[in-house]
Backbone atoms as SQL, in Angstrom:
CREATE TABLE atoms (id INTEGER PRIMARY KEY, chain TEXT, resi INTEGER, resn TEXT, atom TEXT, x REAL, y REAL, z REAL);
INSERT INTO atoms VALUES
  (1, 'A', 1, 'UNK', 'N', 0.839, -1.189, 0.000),
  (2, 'A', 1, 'UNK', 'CA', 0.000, 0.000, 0.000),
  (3, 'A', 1, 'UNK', 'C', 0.881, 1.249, 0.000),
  (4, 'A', 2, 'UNK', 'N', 0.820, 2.126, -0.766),
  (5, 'A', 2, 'UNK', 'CA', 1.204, 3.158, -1.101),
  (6, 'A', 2, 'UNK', 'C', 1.326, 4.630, 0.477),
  (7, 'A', 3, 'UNK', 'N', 2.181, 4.963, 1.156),
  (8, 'A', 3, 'UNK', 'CA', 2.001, 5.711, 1.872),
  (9, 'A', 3, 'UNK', 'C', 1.025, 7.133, 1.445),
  (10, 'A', 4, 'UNK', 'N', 0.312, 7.551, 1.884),
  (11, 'A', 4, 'UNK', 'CA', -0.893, 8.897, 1.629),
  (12, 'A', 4, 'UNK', 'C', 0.146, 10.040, 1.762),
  (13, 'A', 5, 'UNK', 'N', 0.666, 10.097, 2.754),
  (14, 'A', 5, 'UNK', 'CA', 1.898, 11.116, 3.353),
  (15, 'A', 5, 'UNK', 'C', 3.401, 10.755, 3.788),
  (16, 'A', 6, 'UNK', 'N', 4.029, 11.251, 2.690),
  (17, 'A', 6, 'UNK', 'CA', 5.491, 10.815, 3.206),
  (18, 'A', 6, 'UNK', 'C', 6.501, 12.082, 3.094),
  (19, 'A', 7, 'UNK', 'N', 7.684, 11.685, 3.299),
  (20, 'A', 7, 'UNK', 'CA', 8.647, 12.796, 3.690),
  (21, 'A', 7, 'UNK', 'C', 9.746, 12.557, 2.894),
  (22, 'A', 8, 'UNK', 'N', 10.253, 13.527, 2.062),
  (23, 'A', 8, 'UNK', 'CA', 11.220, 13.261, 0.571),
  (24, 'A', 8, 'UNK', 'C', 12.543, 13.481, 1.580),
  (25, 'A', 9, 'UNK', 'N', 13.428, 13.248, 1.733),
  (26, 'A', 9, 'UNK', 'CA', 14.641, 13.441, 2.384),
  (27, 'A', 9, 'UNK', 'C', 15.677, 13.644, 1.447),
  (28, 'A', 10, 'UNK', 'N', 15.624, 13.956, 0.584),
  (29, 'A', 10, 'UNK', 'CA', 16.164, 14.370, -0.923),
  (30, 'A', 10, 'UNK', 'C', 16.469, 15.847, -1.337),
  (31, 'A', 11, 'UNK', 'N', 15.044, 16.164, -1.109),
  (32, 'A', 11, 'UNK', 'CA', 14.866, 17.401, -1.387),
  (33, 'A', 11, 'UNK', 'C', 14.486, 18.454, -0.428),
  (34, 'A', 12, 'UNK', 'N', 13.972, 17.340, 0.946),
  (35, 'A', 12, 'UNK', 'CA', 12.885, 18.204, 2.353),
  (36, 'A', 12, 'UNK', 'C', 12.210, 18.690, 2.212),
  (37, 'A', 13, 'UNK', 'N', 11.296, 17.964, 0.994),
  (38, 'A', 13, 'UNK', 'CA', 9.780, 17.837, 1.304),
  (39, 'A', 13, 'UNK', 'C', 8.814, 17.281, 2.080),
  (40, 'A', 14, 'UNK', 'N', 7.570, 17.637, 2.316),
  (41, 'A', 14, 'UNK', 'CA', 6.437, 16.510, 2.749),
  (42, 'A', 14, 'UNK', 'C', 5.448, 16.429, 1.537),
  (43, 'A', 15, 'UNK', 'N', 4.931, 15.401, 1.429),
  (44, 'A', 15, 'UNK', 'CA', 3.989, 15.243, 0.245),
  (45, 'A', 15, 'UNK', 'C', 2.368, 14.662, 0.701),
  (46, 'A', 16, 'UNK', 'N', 1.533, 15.371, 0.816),
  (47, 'A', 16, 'UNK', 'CA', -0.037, 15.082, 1.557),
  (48, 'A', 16, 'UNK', 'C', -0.934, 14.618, 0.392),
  (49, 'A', 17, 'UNK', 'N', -1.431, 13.485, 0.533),
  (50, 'A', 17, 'UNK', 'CA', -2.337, 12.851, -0.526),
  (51, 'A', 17, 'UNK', 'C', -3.739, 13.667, -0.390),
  (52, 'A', 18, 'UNK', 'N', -4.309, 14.393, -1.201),
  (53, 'A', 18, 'UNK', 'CA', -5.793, 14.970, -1.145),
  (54, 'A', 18, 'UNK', 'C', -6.728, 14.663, -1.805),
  (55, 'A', 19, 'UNK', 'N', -6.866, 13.504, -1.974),
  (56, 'A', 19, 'UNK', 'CA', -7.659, 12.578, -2.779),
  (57, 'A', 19, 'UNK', 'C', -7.579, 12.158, -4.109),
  (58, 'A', 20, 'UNK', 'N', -6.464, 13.447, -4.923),
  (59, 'A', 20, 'UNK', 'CA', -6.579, 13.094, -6.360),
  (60, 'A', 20, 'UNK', 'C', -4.898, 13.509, -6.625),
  (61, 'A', 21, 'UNK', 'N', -4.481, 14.134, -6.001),
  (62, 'A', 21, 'UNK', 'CA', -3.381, 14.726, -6.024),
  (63, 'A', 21, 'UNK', 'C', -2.087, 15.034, -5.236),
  (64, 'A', 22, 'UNK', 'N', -0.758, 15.173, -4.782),
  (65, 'A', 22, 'UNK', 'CA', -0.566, 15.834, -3.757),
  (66, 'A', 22, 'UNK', 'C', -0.474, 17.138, -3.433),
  (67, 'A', 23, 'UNK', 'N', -0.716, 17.583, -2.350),
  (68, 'A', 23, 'UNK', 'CA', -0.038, 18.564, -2.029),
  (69, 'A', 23, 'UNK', 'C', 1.817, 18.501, -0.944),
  (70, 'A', 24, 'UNK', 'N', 2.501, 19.369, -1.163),
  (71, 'A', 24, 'UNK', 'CA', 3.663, 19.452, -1.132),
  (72, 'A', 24, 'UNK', 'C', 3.831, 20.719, -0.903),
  (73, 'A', 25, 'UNK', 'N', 4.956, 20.281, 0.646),
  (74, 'A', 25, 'UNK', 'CA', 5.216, 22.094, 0.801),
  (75, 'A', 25, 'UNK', 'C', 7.024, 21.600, 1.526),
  (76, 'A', 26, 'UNK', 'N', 8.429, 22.771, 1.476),
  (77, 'A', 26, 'UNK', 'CA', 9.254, 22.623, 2.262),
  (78, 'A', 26, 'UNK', 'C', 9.331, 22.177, 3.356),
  (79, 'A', 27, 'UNK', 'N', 9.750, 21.368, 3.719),
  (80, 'A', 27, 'UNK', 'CA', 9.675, 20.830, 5.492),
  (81, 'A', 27, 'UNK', 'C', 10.431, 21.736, 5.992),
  (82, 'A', 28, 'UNK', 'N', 11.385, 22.668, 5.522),
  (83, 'A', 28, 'UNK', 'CA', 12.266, 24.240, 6.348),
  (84, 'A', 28, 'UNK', 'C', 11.140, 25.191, 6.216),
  (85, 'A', 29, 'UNK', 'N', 9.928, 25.231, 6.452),
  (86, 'A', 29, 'UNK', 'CA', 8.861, 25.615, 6.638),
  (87, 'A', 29, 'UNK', 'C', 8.184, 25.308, 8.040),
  (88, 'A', 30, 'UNK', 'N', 8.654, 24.116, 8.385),
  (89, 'A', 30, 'UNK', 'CA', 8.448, 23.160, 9.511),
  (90, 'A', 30, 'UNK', 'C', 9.185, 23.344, 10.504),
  (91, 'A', 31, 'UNK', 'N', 10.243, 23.686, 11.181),
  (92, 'A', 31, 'UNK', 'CA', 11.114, 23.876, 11.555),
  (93, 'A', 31, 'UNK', 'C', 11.245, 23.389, 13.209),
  (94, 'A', 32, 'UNK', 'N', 10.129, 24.665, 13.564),
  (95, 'A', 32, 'UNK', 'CA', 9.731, 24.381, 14.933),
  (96, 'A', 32, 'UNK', 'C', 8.733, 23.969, 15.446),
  (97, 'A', 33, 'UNK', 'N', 8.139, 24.038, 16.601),
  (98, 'A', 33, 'UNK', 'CA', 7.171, 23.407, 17.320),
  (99, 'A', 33, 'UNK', 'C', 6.154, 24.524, 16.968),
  (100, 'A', 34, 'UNK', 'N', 5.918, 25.715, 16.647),
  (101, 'A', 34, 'UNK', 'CA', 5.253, 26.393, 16.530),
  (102, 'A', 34, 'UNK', 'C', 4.682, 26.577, 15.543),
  (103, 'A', 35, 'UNK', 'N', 5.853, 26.523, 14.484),
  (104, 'A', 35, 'UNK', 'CA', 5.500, 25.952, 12.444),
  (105, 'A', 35, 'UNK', 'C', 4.798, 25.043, 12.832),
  (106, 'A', 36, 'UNK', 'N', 5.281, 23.668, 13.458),
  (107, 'A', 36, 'UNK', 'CA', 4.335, 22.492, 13.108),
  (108, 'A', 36, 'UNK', 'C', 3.136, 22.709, 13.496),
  (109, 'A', 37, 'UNK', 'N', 2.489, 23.662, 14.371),
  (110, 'A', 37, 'UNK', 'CA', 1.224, 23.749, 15.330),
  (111, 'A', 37, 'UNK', 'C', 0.660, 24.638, 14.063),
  (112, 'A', 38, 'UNK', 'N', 1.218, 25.630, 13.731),
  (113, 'A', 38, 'UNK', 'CA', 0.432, 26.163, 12.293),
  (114, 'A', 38, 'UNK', 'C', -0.148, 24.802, 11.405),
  (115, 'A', 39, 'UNK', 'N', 1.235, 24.696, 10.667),
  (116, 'A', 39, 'UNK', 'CA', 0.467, 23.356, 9.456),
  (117, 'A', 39, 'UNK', 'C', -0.315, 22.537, 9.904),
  (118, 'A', 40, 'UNK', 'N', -0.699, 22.351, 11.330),
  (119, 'A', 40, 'UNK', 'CA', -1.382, 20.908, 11.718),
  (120, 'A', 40, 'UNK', 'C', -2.652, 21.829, 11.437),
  (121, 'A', 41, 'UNK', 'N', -2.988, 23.113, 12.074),
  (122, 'A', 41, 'UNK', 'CA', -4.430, 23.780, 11.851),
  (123, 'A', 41, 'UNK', 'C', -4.338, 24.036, 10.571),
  (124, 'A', 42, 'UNK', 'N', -3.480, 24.417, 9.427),
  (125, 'A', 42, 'UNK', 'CA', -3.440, 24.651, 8.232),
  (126, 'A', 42, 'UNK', 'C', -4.532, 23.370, 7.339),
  (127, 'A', 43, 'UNK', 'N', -3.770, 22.523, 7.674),
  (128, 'A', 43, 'UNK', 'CA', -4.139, 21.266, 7.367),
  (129, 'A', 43, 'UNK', 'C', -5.760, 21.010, 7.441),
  (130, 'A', 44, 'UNK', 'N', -6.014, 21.452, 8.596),
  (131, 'A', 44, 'UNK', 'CA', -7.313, 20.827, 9.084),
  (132, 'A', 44, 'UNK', 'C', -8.233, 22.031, 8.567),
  (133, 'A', 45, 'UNK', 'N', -8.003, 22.911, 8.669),
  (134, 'A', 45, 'UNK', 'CA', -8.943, 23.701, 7.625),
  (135, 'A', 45, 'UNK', 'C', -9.140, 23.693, 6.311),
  (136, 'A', 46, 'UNK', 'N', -8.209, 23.093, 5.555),
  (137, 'A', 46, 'UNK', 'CA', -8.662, 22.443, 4.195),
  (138, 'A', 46, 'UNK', 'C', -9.907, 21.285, 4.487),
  (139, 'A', 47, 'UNK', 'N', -10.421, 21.303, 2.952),
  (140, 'A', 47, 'UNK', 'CA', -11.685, 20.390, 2.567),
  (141, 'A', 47, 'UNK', 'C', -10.856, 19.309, 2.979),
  (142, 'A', 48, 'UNK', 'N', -9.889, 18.485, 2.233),
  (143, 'A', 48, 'UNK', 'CA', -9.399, 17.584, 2.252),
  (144, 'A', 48, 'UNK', 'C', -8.690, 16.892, 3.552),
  (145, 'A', 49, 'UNK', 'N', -8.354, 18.171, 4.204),
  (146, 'A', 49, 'UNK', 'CA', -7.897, 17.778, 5.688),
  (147, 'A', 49, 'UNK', 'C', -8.499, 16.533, 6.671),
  (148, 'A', 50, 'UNK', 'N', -9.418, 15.838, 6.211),
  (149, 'A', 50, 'UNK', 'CA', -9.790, 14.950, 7.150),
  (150, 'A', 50, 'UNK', 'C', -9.157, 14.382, 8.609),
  (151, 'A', 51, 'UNK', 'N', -9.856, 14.044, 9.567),
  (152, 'A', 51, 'UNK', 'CA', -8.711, 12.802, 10.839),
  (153, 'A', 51, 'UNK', 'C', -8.140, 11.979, 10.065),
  (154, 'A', 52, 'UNK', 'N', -8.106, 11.253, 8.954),
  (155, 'A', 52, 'UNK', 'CA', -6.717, 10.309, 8.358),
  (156, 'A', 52, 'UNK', 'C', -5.993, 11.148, 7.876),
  (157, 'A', 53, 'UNK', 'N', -5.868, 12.098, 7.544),
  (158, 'A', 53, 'UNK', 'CA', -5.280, 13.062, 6.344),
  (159, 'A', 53, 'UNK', 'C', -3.889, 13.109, 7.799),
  (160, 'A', 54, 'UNK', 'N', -4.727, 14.283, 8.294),
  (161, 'A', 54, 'UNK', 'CA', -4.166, 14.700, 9.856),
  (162, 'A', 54, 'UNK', 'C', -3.508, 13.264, 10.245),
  (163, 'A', 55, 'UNK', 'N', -3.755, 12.161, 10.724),
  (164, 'A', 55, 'UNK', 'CA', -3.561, 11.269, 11.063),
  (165, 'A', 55, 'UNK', 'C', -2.219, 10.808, 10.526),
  (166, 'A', 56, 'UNK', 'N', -2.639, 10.945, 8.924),
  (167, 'A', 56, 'UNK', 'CA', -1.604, 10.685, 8.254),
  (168, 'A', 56, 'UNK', 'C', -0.097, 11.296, 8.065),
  (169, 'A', 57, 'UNK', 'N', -0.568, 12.842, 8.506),
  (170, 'A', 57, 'UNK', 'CA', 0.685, 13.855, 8.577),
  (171, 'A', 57, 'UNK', 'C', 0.843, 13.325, 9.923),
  (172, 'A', 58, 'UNK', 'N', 0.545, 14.041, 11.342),
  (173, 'A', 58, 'UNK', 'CA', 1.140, 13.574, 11.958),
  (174, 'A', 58, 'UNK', 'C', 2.241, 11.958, 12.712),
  (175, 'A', 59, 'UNK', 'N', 1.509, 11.171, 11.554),
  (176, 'A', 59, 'UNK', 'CA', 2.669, 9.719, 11.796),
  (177, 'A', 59, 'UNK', 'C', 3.530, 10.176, 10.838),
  (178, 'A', 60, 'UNK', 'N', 3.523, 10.848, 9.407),
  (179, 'A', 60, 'UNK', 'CA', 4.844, 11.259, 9.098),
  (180, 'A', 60, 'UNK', 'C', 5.768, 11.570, 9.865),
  (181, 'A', 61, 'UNK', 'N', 5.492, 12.929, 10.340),
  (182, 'A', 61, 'UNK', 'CA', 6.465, 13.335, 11.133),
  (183, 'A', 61, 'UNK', 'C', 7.051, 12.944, 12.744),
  (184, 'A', 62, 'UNK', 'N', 6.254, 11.969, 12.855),
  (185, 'A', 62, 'UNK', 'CA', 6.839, 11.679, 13.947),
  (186, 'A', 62, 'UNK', 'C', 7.616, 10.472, 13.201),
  (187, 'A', 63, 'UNK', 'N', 7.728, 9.736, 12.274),
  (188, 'A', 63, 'UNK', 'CA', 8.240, 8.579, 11.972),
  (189, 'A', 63, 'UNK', 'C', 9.522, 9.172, 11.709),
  (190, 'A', 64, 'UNK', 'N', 9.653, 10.866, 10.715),
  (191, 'A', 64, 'UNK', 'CA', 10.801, 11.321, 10.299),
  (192, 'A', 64, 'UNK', 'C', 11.664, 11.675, 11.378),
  (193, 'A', 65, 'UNK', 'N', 10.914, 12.527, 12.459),
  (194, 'A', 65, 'UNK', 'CA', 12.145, 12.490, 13.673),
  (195, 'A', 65, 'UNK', 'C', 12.781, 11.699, 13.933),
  (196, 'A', 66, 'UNK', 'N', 11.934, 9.984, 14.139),
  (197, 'A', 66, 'UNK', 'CA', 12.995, 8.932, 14.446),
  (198, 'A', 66, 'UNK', 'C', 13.784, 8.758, 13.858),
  (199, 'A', 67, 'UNK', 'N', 13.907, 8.689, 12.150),
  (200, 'A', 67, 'UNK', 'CA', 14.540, 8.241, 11.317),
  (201, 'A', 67, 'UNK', 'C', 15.763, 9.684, 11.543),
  (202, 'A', 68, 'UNK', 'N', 15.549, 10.456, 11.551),
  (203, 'A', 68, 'UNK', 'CA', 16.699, 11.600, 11.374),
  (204, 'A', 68, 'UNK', 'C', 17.355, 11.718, 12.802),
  (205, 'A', 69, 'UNK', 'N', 16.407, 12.026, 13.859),
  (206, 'A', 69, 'UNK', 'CA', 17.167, 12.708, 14.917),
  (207, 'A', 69, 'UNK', 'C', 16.863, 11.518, 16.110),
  (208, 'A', 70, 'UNK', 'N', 16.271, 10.456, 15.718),
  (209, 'A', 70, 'UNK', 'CA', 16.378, 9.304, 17.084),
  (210, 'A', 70, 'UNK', 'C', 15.769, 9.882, 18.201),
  (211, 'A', 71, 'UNK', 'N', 14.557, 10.338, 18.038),
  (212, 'A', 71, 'UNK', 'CA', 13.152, 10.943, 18.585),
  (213, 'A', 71, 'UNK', 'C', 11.943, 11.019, 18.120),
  (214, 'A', 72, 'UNK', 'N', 11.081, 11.267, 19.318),
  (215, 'A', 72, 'UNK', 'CA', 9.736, 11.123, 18.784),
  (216, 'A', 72, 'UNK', 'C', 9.819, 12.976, 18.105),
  (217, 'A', 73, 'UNK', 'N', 8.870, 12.904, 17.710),
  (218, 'A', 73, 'UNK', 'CA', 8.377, 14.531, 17.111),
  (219, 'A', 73, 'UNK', 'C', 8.325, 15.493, 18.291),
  (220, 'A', 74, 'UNK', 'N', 7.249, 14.354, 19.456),
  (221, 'A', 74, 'UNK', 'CA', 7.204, 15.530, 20.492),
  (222, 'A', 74, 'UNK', 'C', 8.360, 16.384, 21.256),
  (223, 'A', 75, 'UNK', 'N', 9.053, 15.078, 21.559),
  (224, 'A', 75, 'UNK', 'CA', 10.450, 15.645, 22.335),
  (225, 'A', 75, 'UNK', 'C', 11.219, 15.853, 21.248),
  (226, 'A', 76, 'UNK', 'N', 11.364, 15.792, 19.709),
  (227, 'A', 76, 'UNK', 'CA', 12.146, 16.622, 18.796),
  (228, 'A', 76, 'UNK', 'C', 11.754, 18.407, 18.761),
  (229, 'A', 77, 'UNK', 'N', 10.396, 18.736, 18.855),
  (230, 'A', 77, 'UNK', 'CA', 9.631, 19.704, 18.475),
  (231, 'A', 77, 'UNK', 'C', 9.463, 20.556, 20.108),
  (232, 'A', 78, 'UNK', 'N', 9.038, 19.958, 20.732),
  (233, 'A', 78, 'UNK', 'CA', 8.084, 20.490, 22.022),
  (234, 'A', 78, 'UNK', 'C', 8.512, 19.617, 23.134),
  (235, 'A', 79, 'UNK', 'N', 9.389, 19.181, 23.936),
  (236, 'A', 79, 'UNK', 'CA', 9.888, 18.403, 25.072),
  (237, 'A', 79, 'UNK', 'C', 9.448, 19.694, 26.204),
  (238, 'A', 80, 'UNK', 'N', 8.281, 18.769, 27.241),
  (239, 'A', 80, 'UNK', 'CA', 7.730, 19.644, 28.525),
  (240, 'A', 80, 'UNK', 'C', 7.420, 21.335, 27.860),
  (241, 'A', 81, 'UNK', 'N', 7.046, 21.410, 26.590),
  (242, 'A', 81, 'UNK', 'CA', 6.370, 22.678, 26.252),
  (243, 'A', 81, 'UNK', 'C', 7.324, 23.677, 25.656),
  (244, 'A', 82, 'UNK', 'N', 8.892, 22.884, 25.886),
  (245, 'A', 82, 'UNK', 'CA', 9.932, 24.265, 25.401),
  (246, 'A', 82, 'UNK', 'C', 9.561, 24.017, 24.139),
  (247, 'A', 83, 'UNK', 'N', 9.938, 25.314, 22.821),
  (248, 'A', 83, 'UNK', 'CA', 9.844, 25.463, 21.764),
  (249, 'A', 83, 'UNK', 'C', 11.242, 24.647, 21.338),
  (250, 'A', 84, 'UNK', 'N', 11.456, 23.573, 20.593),
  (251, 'A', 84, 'UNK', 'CA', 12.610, 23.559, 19.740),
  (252, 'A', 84, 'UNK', 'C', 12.799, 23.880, 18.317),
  (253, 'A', 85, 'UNK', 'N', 13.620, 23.921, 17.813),
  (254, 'A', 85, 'UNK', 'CA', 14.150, 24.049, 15.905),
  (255, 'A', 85, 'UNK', 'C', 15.149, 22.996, 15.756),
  (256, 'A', 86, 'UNK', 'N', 14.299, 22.028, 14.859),
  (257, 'A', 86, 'UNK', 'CA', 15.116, 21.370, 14.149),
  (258, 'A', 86, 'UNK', 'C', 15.679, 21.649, 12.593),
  (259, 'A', 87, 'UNK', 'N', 16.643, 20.688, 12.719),
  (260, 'A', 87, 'UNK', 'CA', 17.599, 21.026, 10.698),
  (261, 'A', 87, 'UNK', 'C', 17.424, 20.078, 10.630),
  (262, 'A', 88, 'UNK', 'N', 16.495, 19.766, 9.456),
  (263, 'A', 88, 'UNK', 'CA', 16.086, 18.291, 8.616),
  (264, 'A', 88, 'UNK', 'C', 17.658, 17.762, 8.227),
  (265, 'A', 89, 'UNK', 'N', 18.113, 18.951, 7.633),
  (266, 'A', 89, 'UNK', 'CA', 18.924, 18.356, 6.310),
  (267, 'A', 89, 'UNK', 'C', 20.075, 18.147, 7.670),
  (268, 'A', 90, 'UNK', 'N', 20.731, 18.710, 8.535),
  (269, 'A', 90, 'UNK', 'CA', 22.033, 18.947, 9.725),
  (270, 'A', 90, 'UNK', 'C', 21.389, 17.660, 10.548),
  (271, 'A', 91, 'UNK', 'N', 20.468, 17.011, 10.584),
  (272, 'A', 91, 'UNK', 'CA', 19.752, 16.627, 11.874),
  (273, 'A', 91, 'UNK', 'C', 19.978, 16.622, 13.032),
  (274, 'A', 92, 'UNK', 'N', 19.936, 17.708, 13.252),
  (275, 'A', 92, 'UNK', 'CA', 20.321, 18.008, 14.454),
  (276, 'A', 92, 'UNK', 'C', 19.157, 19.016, 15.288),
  (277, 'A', 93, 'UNK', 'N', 19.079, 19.818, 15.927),
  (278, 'A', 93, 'UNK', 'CA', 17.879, 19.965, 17.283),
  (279, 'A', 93, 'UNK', 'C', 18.382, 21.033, 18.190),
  (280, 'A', 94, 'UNK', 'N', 17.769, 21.871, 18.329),
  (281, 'A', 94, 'UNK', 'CA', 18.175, 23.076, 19.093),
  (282, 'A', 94, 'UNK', 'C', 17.239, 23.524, 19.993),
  (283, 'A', 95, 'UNK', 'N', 17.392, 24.166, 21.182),
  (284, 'A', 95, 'UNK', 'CA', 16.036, 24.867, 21.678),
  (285, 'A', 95, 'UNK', 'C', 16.242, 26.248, 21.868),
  (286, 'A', 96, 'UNK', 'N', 15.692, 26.943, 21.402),
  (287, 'A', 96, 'UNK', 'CA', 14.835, 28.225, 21.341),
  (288, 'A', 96, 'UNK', 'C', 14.511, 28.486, 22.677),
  (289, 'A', 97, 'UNK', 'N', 15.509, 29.521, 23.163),
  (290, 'A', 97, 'UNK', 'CA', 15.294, 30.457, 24.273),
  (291, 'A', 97, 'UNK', 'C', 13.879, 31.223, 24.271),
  (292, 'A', 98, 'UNK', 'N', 12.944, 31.080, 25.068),
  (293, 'A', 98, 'UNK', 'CA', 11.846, 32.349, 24.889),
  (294, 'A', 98, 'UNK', 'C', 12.056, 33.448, 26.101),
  (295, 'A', 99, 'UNK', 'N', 11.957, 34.530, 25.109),
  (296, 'A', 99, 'UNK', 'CA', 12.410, 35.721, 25.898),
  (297, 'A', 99, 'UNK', 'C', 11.430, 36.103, 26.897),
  (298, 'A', 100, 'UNK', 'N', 10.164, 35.562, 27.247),
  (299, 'A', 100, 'UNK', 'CA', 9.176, 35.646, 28.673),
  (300, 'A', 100, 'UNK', 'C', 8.145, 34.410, 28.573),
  (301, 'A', 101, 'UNK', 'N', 8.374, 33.824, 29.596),
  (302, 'A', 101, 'UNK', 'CA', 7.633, 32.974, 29.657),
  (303, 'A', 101, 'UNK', 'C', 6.011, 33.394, 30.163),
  (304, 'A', 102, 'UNK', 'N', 4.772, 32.346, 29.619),
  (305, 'A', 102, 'UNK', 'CA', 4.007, 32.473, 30.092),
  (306, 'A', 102, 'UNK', 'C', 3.471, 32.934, 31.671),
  (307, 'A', 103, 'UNK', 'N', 2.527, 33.441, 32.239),
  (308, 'A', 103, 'UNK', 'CA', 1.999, 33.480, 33.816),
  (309, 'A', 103, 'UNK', 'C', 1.510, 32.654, 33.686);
C-alpha cells in the first residue's frame, strides 16, 4: 500500500495525498514546534484535511524524527512545552530560548 503522506529526504519535502493529487510544501517551513502547530491547523482547515489526512501527517512526522534525529516529534519539536528548531537536512535539534515565559 502506497504511503498517503510521506517525507522526501532528498529534497525536504512533505507530500499530503488529497484525494486526487498531492499537495507538497518545504519541510524548512516546519522547523519548529510552533511551524508544526500552524500546518497541523493549516491542514485541518482544508476540505481535504480529514482525521486520516491529519492522522496521516502527523505519523509522518513523527516517523521522520525517528529516522533523522532518534526521537519522537514531540520531544524533537516540544519536550515539557519548550519550543525547539530542528535542521532536517544537519539533523540536528536546538532549543529556542523564549524571551518571557508564560503566567
Amino acid at each position: 500500500m502506497e504511503q498517503k503522506t510521506y517525507f522526501n529526504r532528498d529534497d525536504l519535502t512533505i507530500h499530503i495525498w488529497m484525494g486526487d493529487d498531492y499537495f507538497s510544501f518545504d519541510a524548512q517551513e516546519c522547523v519548529t514546534g510552533s511551524q508544526l502547530l500552524d500546518w497541523i491547523f493549516y491542514i485541518r482547515a482544508k476540505q481535504w484535511g480529514t482525521h486520516e489526512v491529519l492522522d496521516g501527517f502527523l505519523d509522518c512526522i513523527d516517523q521522520t524524527c525517528q529516522t533523522i534525529f532518534g526521537k519522537s516529534a514531540q520531544v524533537a519539536f516540544c519536550p515539557s512545552g519548550n519550543n525547539q528548531r530542528v535542521d532536517w537536512l544537519k539533523g540536528t535539534i536546538e532549543r529556542i530560548e523564549e524571551k518571557e515565559k508564560a503566567a
